[in-house]
DRENPA-3360 file (N, C-alpha, C; in nm, 2 decimals, always signed):
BEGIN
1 = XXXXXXXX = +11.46/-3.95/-0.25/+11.35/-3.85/-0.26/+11.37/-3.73/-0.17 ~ +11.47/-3.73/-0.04/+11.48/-3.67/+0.04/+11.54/-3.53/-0.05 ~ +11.63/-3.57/-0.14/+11.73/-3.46/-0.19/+11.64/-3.42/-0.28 ~ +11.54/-3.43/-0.33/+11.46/-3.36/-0.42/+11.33/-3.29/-0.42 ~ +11.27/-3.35/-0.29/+11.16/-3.28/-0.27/+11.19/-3.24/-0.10 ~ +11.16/-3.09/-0.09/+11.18/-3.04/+0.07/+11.07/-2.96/+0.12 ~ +11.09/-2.93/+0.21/+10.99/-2.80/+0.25/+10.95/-2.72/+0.15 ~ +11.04/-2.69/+0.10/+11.03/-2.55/+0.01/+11.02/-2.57/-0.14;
9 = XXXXXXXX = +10.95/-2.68/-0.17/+10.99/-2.75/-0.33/+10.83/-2.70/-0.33 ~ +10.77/-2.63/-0.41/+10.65/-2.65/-0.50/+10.57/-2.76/-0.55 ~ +10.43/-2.75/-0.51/+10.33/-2.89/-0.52/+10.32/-2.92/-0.65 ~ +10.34/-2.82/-0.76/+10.35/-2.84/-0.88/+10.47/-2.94/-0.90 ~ +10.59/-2.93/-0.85/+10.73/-3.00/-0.90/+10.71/-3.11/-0.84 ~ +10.65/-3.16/-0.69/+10.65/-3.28/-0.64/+10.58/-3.34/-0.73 ~ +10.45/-3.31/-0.79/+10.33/-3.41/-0.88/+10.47/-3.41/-1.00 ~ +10.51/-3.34/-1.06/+10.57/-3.37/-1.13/+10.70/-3.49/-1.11;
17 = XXXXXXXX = +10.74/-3.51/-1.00/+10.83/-3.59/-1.00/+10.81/-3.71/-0.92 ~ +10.70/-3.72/-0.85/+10.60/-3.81/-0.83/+10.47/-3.79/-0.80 ~ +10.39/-3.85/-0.95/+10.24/-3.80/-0.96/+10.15/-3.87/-0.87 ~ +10.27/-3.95/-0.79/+10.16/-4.04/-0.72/+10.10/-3.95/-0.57 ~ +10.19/-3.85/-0.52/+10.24/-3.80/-0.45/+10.08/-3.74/-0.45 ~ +9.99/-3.69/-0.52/+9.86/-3.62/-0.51/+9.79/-3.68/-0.41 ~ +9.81/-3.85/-0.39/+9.71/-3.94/-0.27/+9.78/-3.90/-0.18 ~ +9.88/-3.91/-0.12/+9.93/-3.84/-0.02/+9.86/-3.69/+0.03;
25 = XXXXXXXX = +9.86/-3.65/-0.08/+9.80/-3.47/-0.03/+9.67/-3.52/+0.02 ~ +9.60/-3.61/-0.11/+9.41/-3.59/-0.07/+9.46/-3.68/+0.09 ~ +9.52/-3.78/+0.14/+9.48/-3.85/+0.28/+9.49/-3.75/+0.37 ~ +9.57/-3.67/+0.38/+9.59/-3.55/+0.51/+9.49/-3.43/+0.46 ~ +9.41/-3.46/+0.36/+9.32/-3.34/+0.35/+9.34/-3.23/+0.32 ~ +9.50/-3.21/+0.24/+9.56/-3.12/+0.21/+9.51/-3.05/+0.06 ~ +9.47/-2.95/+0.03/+9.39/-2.89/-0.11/+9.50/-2.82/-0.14 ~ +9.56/-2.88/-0.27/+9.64/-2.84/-0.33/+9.60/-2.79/-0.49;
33 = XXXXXXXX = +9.49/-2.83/-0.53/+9.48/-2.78/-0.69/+9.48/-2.66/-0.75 ~ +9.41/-2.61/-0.63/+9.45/-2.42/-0.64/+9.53/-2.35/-0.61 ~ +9.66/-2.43/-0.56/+9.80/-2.35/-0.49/+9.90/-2.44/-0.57 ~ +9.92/-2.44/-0.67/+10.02/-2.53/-0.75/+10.15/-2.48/-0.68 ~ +10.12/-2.37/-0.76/+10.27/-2.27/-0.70/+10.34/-2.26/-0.60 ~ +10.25/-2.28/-0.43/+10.27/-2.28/-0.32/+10.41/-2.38/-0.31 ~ +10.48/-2.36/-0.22/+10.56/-2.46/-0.16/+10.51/-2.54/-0.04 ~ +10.54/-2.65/+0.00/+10.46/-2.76/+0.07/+10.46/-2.64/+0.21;
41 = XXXXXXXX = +10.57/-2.63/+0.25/+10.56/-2.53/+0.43/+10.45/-2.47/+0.38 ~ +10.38/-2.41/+0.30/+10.26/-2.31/+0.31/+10.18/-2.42/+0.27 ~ +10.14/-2.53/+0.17/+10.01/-2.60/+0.26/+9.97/-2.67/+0.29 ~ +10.09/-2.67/+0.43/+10.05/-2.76/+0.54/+10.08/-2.72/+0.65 ~ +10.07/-2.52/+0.63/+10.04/-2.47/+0.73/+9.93/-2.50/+0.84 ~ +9.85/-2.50/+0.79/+9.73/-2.52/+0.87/+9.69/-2.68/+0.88 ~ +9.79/-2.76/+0.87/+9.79/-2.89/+0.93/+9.85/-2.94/+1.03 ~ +9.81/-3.07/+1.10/+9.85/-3.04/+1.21/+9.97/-3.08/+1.21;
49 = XXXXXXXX = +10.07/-3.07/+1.37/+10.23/-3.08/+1.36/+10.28/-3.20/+1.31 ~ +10.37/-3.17/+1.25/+10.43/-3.31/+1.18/+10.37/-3.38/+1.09 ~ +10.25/-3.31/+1.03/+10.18/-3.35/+0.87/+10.30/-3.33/+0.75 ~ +10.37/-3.22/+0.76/+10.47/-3.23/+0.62/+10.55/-3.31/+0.69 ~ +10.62/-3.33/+0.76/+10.77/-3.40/+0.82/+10.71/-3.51/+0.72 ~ +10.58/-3.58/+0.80/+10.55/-3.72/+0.78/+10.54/-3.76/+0.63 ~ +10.47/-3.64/+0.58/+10.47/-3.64/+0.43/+10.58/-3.67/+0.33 ~ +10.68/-3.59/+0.38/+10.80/-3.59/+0.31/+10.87/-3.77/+0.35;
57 = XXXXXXXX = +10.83/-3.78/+0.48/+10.88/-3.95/+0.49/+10.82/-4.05/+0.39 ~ +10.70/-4.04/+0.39/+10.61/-4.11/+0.34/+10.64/-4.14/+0.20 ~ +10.67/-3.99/+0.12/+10.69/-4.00/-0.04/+10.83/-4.02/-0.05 ~ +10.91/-4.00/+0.08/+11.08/-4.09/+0.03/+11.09/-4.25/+0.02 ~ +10.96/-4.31/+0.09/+10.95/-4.46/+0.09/+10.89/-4.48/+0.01 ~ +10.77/-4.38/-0.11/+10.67/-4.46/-0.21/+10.71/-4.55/-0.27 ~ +10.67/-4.66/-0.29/+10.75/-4.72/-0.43/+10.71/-4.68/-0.54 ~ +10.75/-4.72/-0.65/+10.74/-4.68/-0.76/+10.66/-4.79/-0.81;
65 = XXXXXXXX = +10.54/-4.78/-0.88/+10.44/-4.93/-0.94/+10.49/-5.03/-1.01 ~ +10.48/-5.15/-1.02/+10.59/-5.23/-1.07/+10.52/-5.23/-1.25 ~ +10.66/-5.30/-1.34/+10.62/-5.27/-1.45/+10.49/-5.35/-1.47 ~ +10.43/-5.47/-1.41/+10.39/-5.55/-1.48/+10.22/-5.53/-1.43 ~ +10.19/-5.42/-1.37/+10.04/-5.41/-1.32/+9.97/-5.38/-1.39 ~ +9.85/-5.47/-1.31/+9.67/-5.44/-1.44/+9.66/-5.27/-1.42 ~ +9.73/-5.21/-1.58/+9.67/-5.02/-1.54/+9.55/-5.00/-1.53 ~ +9.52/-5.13/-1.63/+9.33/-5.06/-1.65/+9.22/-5.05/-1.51;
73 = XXXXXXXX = +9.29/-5.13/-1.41/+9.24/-5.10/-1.28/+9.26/-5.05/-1.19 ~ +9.40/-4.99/-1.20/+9.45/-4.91/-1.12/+9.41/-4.74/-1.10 ~ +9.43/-4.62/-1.08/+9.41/-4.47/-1.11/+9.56/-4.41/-1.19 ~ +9.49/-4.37/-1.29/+9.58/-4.33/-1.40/+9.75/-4.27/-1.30 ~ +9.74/-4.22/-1.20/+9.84/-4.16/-1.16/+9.97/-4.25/-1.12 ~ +9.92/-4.40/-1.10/+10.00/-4.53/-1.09/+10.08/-4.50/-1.18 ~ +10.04/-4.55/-1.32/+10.05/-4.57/-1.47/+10.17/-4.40/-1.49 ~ +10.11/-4.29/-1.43/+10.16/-4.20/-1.47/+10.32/-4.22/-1.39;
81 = XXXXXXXX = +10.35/-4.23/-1.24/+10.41/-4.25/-1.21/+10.53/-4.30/-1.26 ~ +10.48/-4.41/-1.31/+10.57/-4.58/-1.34/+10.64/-4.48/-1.49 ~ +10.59/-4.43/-1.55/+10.60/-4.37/-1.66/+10.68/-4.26/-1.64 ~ +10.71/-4.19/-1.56/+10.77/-4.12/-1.46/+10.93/-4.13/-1.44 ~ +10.95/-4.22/-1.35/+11.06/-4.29/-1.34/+11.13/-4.35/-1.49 ~ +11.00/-4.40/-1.55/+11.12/-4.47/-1.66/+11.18/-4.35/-1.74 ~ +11.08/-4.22/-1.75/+11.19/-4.13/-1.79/+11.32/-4.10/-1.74 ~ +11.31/-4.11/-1.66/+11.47/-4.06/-1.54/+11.53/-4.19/-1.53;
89 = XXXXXXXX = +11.49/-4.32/-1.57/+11.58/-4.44/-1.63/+11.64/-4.40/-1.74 ~ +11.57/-4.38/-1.88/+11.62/-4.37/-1.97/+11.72/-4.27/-1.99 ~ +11.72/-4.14/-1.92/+11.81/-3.99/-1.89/+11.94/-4.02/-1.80 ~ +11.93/-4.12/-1.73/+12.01/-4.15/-1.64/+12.09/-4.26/-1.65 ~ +12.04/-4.33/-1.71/+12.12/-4.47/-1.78/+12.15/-4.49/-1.90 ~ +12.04/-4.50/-1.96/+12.07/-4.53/-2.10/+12.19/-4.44/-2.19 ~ +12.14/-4.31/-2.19/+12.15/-4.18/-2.26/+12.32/-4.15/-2.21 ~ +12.31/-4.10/-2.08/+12.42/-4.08/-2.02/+12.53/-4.23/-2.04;
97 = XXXXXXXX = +12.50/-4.38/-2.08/+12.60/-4.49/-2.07/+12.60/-4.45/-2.21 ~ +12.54/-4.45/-2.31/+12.60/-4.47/-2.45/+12.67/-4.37/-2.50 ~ +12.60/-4.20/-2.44/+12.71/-4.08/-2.48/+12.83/-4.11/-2.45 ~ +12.85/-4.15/-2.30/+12.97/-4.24/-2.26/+13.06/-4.35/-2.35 ~ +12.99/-4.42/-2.39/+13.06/-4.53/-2.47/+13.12/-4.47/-2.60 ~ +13.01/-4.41/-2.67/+13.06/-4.30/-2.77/+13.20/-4.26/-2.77 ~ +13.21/-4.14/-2.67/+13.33/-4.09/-2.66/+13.41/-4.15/-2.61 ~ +13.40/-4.26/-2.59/+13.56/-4.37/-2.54/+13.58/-4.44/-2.65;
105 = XXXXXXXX = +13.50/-4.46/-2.72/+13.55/-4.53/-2.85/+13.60/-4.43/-2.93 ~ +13.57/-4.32/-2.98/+13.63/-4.24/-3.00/+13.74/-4.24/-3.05 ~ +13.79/-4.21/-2.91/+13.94/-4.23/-2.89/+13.98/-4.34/-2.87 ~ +13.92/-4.40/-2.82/+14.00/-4.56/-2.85/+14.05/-4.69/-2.97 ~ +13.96/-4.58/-3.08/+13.96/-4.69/-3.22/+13.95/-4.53/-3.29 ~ +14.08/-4.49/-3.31/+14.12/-4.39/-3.41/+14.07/-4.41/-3.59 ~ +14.11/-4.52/-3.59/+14.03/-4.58/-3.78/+13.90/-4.56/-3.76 ~ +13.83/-4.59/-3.66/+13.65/-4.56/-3.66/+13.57/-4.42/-3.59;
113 = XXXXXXXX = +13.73/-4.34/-3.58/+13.64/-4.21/-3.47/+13.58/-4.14/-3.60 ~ +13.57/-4.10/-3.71/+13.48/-4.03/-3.77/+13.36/-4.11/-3.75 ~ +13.33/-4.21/-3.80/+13.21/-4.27/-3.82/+13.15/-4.24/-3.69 ~ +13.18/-4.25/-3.55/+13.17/-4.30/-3.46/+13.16/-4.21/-3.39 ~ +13.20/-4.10/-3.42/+13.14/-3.92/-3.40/+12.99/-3.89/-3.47 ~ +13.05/-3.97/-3.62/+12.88/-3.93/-3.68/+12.78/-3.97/-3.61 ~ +12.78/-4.11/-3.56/+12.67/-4.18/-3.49/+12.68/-4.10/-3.30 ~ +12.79/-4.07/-3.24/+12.76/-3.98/-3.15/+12.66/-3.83/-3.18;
121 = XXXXXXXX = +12.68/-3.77/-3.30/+12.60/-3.65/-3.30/+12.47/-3.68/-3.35 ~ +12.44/-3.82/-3.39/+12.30/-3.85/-3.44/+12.25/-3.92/-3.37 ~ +12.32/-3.97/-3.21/+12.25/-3.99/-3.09/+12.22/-3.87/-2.98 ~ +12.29/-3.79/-2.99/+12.28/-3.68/-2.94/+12.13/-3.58/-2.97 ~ +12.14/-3.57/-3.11/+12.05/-3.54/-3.18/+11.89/-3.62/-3.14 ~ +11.88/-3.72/-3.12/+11.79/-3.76/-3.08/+11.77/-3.76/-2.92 ~ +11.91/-3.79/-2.83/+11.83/-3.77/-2.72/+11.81/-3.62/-2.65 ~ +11.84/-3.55/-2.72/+11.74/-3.39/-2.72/+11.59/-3.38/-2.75;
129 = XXXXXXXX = +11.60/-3.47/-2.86/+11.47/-3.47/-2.91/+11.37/-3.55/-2.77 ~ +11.46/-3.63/-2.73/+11.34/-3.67/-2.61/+11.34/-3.64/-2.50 ~ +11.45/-3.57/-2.48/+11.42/-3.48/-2.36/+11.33/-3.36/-2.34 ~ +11.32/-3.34/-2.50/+11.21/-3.20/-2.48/+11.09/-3.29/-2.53 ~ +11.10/-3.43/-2.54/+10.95/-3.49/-2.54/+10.88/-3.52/-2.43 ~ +10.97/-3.50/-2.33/+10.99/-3.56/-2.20/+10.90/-3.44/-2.12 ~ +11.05/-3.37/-2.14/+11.00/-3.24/-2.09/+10.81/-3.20/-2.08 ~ +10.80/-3.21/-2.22/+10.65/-3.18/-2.26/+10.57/-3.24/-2.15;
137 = XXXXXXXX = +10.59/-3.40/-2.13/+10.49/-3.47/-2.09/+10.48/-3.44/-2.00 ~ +10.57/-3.42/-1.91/+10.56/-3.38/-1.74/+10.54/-3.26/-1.70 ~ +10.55/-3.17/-1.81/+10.46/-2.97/-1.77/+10.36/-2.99/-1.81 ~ +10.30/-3.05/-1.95/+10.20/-3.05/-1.99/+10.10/-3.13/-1.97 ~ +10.08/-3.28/-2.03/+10.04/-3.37/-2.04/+9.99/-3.44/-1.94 ~ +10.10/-3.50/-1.87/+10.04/-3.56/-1.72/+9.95/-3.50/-1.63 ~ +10.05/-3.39/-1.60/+9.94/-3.31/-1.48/+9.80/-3.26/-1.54 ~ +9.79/-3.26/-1.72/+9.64/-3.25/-1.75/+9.55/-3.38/-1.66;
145 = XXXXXXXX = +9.63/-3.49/-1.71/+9.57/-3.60/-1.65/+9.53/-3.64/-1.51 ~ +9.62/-3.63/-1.46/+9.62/-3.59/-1.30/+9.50/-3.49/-1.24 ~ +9.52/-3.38/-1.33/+9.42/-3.27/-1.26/+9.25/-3.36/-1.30 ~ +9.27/-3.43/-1.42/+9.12/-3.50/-1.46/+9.06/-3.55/-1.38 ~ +9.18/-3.68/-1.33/+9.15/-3.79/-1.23/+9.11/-3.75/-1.09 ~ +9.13/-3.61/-1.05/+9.11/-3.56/-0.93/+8.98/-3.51/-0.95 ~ +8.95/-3.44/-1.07/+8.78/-3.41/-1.09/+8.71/-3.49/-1.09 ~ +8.73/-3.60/-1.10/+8.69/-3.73/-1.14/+8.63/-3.77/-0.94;
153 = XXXXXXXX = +8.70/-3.74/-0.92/+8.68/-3.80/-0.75/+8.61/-3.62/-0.68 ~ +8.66/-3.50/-0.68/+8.63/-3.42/-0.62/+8.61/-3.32/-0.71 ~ +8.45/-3.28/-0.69/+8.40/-3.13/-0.82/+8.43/-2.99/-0.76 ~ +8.53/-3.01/-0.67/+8.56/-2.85/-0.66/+8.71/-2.81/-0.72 ~ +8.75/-2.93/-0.79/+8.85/-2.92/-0.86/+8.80/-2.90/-0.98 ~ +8.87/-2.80/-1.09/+8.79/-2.73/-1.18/+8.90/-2.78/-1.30 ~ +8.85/-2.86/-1.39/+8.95/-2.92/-1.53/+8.98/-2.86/-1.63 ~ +8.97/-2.68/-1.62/+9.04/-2.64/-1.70/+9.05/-2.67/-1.80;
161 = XXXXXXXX = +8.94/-2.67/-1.90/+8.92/-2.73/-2.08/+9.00/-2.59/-2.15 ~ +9.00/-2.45/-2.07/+9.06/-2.41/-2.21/+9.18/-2.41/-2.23 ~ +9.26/-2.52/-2.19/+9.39/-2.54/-2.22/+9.33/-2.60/-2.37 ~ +9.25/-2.65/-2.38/+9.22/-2.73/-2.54/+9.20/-2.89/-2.46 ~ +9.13/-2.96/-2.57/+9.12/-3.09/-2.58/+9.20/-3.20/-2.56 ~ +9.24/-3.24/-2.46/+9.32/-3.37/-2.50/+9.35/-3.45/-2.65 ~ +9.23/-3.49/-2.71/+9.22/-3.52/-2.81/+9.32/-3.52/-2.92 ~ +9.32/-3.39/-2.98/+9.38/-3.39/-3.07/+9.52/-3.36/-3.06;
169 = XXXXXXXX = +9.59/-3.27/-2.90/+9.75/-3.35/-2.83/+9.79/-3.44/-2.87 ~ +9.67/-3.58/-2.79/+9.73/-3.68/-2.79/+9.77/-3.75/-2.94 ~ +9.67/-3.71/-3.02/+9.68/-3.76/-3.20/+9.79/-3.70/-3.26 ~ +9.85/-3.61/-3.22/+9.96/-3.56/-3.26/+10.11/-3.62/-3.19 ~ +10.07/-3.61/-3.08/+10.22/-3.68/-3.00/+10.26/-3.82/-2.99 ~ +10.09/-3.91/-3.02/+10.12/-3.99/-3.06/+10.23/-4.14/-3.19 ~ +10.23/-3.99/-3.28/+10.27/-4.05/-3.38/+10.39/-3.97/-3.43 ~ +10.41/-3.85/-3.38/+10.55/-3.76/-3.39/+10.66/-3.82/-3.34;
177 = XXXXXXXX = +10.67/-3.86/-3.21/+10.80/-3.87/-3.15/+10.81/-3.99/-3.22 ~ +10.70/-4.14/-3.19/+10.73/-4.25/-3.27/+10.81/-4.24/-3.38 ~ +10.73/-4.16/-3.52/+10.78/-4.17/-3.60/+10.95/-4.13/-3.65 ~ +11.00/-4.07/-3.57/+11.14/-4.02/-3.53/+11.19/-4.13/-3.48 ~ +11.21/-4.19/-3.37/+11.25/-4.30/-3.31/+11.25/-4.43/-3.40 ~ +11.12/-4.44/-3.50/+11.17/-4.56/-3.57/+11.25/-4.55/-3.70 ~ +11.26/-4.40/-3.73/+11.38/-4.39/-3.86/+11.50/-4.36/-3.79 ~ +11.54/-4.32/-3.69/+11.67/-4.32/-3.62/+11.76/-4.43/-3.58;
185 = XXXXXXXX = +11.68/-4.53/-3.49/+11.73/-4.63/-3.40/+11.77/-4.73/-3.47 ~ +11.68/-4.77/-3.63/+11.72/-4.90/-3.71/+11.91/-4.85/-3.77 ~ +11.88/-4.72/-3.80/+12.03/-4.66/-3.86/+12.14/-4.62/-3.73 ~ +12.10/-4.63/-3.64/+12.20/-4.60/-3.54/+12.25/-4.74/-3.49 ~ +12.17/-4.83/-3.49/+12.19/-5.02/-3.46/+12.29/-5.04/-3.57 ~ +12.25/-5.02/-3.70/+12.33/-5.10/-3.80/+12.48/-5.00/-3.78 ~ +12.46/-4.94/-3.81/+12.60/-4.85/-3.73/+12.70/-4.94/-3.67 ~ +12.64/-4.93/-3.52/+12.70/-5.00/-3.43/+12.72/-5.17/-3.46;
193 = XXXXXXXX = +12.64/-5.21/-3.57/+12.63/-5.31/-3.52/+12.78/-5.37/-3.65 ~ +12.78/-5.23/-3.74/+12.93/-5.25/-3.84/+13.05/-5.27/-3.73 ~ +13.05/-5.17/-3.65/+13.18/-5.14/-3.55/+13.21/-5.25/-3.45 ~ +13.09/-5.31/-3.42/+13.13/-5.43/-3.37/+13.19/-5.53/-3.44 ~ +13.11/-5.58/-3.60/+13.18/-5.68/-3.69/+13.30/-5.66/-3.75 ~ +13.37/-5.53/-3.74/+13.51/-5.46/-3.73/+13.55/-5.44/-3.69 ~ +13.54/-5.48/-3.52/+13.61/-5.51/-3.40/+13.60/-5.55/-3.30 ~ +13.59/-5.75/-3.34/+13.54/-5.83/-3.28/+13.63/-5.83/-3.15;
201 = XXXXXXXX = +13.71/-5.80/-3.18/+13.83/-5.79/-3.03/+13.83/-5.68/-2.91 ~ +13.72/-5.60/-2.95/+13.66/-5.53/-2.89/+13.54/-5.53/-2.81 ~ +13.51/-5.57/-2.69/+13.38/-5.60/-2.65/+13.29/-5.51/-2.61 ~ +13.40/-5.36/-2.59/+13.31/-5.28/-2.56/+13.20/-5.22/-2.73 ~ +13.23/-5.23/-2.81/+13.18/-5.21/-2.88/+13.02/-5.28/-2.92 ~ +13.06/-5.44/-2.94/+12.92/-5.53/-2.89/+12.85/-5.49/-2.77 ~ +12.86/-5.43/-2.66/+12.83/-5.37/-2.59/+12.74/-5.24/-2.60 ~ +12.79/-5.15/-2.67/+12.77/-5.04/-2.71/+12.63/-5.01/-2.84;
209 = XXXXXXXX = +12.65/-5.14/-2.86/+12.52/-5.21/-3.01/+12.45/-5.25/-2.93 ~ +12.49/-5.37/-2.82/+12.35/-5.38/-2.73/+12.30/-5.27/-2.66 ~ +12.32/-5.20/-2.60/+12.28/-5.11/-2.55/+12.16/-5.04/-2.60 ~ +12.22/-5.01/-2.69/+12.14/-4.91/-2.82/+12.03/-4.98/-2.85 ~ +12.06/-5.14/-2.87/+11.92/-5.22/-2.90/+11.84/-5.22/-2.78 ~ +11.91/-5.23/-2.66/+11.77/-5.23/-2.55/+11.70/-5.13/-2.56 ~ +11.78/-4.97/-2.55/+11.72/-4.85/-2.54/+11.59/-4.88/-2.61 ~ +11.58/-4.88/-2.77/+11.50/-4.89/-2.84/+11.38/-4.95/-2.77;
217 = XXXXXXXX = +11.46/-5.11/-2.76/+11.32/-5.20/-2.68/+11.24/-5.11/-2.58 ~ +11.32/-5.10/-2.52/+11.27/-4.97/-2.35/+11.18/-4.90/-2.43 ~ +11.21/-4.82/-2.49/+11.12/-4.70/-2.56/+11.03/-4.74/-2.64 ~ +11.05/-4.88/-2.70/+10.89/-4.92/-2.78/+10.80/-4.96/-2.69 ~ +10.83/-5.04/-2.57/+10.77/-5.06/-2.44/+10.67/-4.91/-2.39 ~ +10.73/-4.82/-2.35/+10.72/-4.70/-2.31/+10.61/-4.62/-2.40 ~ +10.60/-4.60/-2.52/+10.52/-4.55/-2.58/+10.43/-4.70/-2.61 ~ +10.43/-4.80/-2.62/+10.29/-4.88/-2.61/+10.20/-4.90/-2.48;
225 = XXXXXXXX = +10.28/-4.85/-2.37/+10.20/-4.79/-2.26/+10.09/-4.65/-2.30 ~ +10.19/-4.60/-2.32/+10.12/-4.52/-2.36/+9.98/-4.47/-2.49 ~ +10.00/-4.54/-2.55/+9.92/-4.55/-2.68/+9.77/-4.68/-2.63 ~ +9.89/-4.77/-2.55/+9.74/-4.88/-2.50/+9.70/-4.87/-2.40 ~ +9.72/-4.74/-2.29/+9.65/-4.76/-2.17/+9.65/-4.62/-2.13 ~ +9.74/-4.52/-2.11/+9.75/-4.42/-2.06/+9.66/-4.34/-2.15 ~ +9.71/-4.33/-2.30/+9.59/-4.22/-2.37/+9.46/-4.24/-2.38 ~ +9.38/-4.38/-2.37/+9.25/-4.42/-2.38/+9.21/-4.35/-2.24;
233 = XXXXXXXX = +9.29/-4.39/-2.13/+9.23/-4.35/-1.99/+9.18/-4.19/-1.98 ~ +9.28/-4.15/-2.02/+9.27/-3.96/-2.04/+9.16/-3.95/-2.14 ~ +9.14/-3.98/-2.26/+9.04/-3.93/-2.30/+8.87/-3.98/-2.27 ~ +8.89/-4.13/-2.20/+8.80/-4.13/-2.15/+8.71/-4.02/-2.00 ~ +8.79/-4.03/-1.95/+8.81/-3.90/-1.85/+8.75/-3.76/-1.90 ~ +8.85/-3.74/-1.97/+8.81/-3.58/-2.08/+8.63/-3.54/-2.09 ~ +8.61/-3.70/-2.17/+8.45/-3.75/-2.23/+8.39/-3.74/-2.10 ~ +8.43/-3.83/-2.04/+8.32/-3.77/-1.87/+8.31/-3.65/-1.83;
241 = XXXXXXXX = +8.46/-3.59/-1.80/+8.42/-3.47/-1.74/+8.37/-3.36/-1.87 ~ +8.38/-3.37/-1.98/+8.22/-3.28/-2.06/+8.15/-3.27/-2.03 ~ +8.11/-3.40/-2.04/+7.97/-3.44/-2.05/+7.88/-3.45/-1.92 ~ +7.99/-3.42/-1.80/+7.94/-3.37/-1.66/+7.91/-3.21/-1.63 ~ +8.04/-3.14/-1.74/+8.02/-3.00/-1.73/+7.90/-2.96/-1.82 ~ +7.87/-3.03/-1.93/+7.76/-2.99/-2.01/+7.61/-2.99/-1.88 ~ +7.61/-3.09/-1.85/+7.49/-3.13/-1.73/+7.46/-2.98/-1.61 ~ +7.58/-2.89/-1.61/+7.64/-2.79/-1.52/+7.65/-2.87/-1.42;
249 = XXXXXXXX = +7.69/-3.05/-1.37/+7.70/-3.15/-1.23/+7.85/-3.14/-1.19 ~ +7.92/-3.08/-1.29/+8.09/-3.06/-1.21/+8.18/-2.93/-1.19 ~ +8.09/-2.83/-1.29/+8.15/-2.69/-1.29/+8.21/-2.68/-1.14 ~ +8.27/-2.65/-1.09/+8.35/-2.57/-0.93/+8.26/-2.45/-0.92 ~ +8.19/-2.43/-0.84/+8.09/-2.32/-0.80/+8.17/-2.13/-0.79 ~ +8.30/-2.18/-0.76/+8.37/-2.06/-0.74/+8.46/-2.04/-0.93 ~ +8.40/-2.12/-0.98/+8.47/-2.11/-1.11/+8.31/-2.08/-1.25 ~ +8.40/-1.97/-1.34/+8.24/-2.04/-1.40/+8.28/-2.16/-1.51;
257 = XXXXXXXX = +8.11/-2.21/-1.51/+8.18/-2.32/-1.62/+8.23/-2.33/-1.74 ~ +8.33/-2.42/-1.79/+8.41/-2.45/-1.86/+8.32/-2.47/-2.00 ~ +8.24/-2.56/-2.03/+8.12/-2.61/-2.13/+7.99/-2.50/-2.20 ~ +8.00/-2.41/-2.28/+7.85/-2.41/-2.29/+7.72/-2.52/-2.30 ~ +7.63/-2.46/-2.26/+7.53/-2.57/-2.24/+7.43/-2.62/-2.38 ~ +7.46/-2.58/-2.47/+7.47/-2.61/-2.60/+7.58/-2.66/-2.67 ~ +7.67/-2.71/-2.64/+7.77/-2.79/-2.70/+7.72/-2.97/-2.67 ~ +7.74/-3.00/-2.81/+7.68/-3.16/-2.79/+7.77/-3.22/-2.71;
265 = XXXXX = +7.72/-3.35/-2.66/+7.81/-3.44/-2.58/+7.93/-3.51/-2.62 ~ +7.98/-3.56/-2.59/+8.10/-3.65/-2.67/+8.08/-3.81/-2.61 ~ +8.07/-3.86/-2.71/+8.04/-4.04/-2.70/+8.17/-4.12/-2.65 ~ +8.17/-4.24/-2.60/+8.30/-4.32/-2.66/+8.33/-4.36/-2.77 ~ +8.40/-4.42/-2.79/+8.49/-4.43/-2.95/+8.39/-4.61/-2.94;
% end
């Protein structure tokens, strides 16, 4: 963590690369929601000596939440976290080992490099597609969440509705990227899974099939997080803080409020 977050790294990029990193700010008292932009040396100027040093120790030891914890008890930023990391699993392992495997088979089985290019450009092809899904979640998404969970605990933090609704985001991203992933991955398996039964003398190729099957697994994992625990949390959230700003009980006094006071309330589901 040391090589990625420094003095001079921006509070926006830290929550982004660990959202857990925001409990850290609230323990030292550090008010960050209105200085995104700032880099940590400016705020924790006015802290005392050795509050960033210690900071910066502290989030190089966080752990990371294990997969197997109750989210629904936890603060969404856990959940966001864990979710976090598995992106930069999947970018760093998965993605980068099969492009890899790709172009060694390649060349290594001259009778299968067409096919075996095709299925390299139609992995490729998708893992763009999820890097800019990726991308999305961690400029956009999360930190909506994150900023929620903090209004949620402190009303001088101001949740910013007219970015738009969670709601209907989440109804859309829900079922976009999925739907992409499950017509790709069954045709990119059987693929591989020919090149292995055409070159049983080859293990890297069985290899290269399994692989591709875990990814999948990983990522159906990953979005049922998401669908069963992370999106209910956020929009529960959303529904409170309305229905707090409708009341005028959470507006930020130095902001005006977000809600007119004629907009009906929003229920749970």
């Amino acid at each position: 963590m040391k090589n990625l977050v420094t003095a001079d790294t921006r509070a926006q990029m830290v929550l982004r690369i660990r959202p857990l990193a925001g409990e850290l700010f609230e323990k030292r008292g550090v008010e960050f929601w209105g200085d995104l932009e700032r880099p940590l040396r400016d705020l924790f100027r006015r802290a005392r000596g050795g509050a960033l040093e210690d900071f910066l120790e502290e989030l190089d030891g966080l752990p990371v939440p294990a997969a197997d914890c109750w989210w629904q008890d936890l603060p969404a930023a856990n959940l966001l976290d864990y979710l976090t990391q598995d992106h930069r699993d999947f970018l760093l392992n998965f993605v980068i080992d099969i492009d890899a495997m790709l172009d060694v088979h390649s060349v290594a089985e001259p009778e299968l490099a067409p096919d075996l290019q095709e299925l390299r450009g139609d992995f490729r092809e998708f893992a763009a597609a999820l890097r800019g899904e990726m991308e999305d979640e961690e400029t956009r998404l999360f930190p909506r969440i994150l900023r929620y969970e903090a209004c949620l605990r402190d009303p001088r933090v101001h949740p910013e509705f007219q970015q738009g609704s969670l709601q209907l985001e989440i109804a859309n991203r829900s079922g976009r990227f999925s739907a992409q992933r499950r017509e790709t991955f069954p045709l990119m398996l059987s693929q591989a899974r020919r090149f292995e039964a055409a070159r049983p003398e080859n293990p890297g190729l069985s290899l290269l099939a399994n692989d591709i099957e875990q990814f999948d697994a990983r990522l159906e994992v990953h979005e049922r997080l998401e669908v069963d625990s992370l999106f209910p949390m956020a929009l529960e959230m959303e529904r409170t803080l309305y229905n707090l700003s409708i009341d005028g009980t959470h507006a930020s006094p130095r902001v005006r409020g977000p809600m007119d006071s004629g907009i009906m309330r929003l229920r749970s589901r």
